[in-house]
C-alpha positions as a Markdown table, in Angstrom:
| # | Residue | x | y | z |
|---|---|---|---|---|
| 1 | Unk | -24.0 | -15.9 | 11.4 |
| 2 | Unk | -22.2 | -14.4 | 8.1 |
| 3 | Unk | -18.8 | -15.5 | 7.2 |
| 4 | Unk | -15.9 | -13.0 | 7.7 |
| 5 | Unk | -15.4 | -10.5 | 5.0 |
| 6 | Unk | -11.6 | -10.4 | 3.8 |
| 7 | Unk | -9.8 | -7.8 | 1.5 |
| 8 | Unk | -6.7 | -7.7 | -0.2 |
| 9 | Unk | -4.9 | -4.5 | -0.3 |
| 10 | Unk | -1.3 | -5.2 | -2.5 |
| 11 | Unk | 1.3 | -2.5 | -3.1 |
| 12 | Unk | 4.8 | -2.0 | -3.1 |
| 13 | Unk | 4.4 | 0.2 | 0.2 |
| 14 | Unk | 8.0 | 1.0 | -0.9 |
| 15 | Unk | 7.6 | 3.1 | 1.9 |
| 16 | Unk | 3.9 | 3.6 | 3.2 |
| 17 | Unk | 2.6 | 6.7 | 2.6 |
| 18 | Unk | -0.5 | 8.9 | 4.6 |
| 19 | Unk | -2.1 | 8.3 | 0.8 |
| 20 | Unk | -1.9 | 4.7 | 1.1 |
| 21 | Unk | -3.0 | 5.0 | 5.0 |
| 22 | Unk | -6.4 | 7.1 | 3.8 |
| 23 | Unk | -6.8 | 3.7 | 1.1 |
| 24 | Unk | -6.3 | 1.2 | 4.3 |
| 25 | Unk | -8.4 | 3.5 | 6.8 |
| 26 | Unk | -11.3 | 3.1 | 4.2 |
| 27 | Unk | -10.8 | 0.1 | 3.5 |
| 28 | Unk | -10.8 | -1.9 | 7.1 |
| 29 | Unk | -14.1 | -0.1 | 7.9 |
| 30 | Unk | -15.8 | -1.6 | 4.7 |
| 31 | Unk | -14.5 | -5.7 | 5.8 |
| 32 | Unk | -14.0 | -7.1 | 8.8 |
| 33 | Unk | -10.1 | -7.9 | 7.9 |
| 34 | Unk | -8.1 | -6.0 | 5.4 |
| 35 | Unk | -4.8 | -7.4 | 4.4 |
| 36 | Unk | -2.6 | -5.2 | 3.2 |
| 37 | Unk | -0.2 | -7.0 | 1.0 |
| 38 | Unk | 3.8 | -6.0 | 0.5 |
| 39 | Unk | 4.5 | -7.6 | -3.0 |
| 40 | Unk | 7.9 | -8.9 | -3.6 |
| 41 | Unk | 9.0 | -7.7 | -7.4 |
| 42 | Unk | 12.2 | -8.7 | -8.5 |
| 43 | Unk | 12.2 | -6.3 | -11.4 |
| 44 | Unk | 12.2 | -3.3 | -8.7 |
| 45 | Unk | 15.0 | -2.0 | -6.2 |
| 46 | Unk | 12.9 | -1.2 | -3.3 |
| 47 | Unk | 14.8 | 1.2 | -0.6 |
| 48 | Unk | 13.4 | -1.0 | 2.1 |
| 49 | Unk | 12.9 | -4.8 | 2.9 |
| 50 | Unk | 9.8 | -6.6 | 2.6 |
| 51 | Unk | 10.0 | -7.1 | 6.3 |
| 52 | Unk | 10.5 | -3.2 | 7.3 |
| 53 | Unk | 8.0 | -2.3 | 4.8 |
| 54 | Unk | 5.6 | -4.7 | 6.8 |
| 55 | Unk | 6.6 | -3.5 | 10.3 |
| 56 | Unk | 6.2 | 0.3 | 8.8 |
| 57 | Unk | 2.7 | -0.7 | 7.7 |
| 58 | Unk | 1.5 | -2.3 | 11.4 |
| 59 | Unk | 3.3 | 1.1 | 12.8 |
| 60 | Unk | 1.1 | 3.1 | 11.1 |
| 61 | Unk | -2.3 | 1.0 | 11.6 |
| 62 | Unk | -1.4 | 1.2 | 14.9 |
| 63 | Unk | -1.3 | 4.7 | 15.0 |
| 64 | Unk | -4.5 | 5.0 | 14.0 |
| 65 | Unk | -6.3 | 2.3 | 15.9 |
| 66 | Unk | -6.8 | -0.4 | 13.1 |
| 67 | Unk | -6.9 | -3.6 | 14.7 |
| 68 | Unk | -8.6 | -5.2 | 11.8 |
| 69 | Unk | -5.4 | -4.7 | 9.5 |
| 70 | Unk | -2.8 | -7.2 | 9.1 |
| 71 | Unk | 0.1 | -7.2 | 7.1 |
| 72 | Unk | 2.4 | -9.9 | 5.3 |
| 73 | Unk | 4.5 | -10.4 | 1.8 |
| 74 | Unk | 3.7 | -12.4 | -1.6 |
| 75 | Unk | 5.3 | -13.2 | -4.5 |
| 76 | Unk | 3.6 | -14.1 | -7.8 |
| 77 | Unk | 0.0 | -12.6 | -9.0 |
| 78 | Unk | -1.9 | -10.7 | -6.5 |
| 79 | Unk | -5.6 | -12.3 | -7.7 |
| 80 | Unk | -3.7 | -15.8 | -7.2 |
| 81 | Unk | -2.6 | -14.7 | -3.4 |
| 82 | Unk | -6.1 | -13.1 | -2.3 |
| 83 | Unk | -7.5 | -16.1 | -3.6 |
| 84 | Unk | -5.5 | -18.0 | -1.3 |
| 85 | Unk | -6.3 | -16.4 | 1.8 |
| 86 | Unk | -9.9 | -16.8 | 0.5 |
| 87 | Unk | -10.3 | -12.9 | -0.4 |
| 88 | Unk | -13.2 | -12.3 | -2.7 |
| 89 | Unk | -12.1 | -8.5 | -3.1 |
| 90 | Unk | -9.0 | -6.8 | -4.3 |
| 91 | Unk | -8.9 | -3.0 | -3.0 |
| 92 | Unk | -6.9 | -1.0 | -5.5 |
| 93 | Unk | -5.9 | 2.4 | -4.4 |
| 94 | Unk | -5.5 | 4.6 | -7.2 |
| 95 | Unk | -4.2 | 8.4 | -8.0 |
| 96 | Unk | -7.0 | 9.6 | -10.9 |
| 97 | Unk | -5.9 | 10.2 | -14.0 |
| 98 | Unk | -2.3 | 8.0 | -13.8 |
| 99 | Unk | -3.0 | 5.0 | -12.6 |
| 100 | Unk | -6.5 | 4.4 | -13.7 |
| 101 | Unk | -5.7 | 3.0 | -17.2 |
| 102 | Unk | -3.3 | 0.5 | -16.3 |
| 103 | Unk | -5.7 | -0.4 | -13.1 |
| 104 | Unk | -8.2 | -1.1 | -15.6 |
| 105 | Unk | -6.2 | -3.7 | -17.6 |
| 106 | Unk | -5.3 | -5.4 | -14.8 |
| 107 | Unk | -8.5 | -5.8 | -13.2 |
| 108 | Unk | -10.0 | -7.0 | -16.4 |
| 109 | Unk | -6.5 | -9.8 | -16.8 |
| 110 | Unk | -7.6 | -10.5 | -13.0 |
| 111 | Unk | -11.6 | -11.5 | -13.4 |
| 112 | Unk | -10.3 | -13.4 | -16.5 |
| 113 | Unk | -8.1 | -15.6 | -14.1 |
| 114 | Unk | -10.3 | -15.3 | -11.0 |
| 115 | Unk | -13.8 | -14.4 | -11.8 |
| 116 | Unk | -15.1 | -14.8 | -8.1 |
| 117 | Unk | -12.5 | -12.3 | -7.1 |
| 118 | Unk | -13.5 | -8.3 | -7.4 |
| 119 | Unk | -11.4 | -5.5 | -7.6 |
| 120 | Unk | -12.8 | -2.1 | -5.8 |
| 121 | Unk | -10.9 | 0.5 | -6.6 |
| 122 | Unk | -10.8 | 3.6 | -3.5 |
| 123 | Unk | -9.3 | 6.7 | -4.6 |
| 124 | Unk | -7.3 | 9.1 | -2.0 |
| 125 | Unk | -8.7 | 11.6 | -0.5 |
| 126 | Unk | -8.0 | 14.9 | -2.2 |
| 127 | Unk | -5.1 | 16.5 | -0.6 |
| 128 | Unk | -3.6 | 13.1 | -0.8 |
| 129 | Unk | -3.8 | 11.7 | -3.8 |
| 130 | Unk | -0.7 | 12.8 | -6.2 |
| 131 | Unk | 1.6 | 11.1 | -3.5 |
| 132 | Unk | 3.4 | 8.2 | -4.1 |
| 133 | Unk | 6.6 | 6.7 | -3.1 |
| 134 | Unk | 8.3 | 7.7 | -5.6 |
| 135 | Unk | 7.8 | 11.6 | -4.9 |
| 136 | Unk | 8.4 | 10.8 | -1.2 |
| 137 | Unk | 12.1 | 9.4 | -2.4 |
| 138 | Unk | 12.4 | 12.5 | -4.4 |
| 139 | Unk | 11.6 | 14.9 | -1.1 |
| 140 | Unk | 13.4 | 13.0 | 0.6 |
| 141 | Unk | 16.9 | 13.6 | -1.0 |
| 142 | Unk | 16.3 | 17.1 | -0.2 |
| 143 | Unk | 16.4 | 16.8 | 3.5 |
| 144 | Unk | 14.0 | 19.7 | 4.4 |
| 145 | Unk | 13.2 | 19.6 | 7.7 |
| 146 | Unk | 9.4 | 18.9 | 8.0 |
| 147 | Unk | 8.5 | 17.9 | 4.4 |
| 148 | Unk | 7.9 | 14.7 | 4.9 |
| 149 | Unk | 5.7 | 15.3 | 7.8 |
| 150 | Unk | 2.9 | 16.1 | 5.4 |
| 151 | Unk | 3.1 | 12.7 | 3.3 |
| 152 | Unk | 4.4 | 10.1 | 5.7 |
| 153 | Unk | 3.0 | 8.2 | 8.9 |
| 154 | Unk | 4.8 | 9.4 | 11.8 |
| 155 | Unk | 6.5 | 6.1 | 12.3 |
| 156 | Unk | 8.0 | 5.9 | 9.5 |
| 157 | Unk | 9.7 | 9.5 | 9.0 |
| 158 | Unk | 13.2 | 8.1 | 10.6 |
| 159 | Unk | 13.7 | 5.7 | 8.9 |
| 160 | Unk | 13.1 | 7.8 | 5.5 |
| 161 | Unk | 15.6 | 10.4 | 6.3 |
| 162 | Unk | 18.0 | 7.6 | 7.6 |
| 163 | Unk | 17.7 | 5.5 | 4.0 |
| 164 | Unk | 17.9 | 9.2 | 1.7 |
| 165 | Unk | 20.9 | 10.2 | 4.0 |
| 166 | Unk | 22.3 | 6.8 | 3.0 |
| 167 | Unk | 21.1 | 7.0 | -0.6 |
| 168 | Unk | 22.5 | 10.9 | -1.2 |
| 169 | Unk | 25.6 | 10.8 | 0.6 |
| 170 | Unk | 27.2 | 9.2 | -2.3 |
């Protein structure tokens, strides 16, 4: 009998987007658990809590029938937490062309600090993968009905549009 494969999937998830989603849908067919990881960074202003962002992330794995995804918060360096929870591999989800410089130094810093820990880097699929959370905050401020229906897990939409009326009604 093998041991249990584990992943580590961090993020802000500040909120979860269907880009993200594509990355964890991958990713929990490829190990047995996947762990998607909210990390707490005191140098951002996040529009949610750790704990919603959590609670938006098991909403949307249960809308798609992941029952090998958890999800829980971290502070301090990712390769340190995965480590921890005795993860060998760190799943990076990437947009191509931004993000894959500064993905590259930090997977480099990580094997430095934990050699026995991998990063795999999964890219969106196509139509997905110039979202962020940052554009969702944007499109959000505009309040068109049904934009964020093409970016967001259905469980999360609500809350979205409750937070950018908040944010915008200043």
């Amino acid at each position: 009998m093998s041991a249990q494969t584990l992943a580590v999937y961090p993020g802000t998830f500040d909120p979860i987007t269907l880009g993200h989603m594509n990355v964890v849908s991958r990713a929990s067919k490829l190990f047995d658990k996947l762990v998607v990881a909210v990390g707490v960074n005191g140098e951002k202003t996040p529009w949610f809590s750790p704990e919603e962002r959590c609670e938006f992330i098991r909403g949307a794995a249960a809308e798609l029938g992941l029952d090998n995804v958890e999800t829980t918060t971290y502070e301090g360096l990712t390769v340190r937490f995965a480590k921890s929870l005795g993860a060998r591999v760190i799943v990076r989800g990437v947009r191509p062309l931004t993000d894959i410089p500064a993905e590259l130094t930090l997977m480099m810093a990580n094997r430095r600090l934990e050699p026995e820990v991998e990063t795999l880097f999964l890219i969106a699929d196509g139509e997905l993968a110039h979202v962020s959370s940052s554009l969702i905050k944007e499109i959000a401020g505009a309040q068109e009905d049904g934009a964020l229906e093409a970016f967001l897990p259905t469980s999360v939409i609500e809350a979205v549009r409750e937070k950018a009326r908040e944010k915008f009604a200043r």
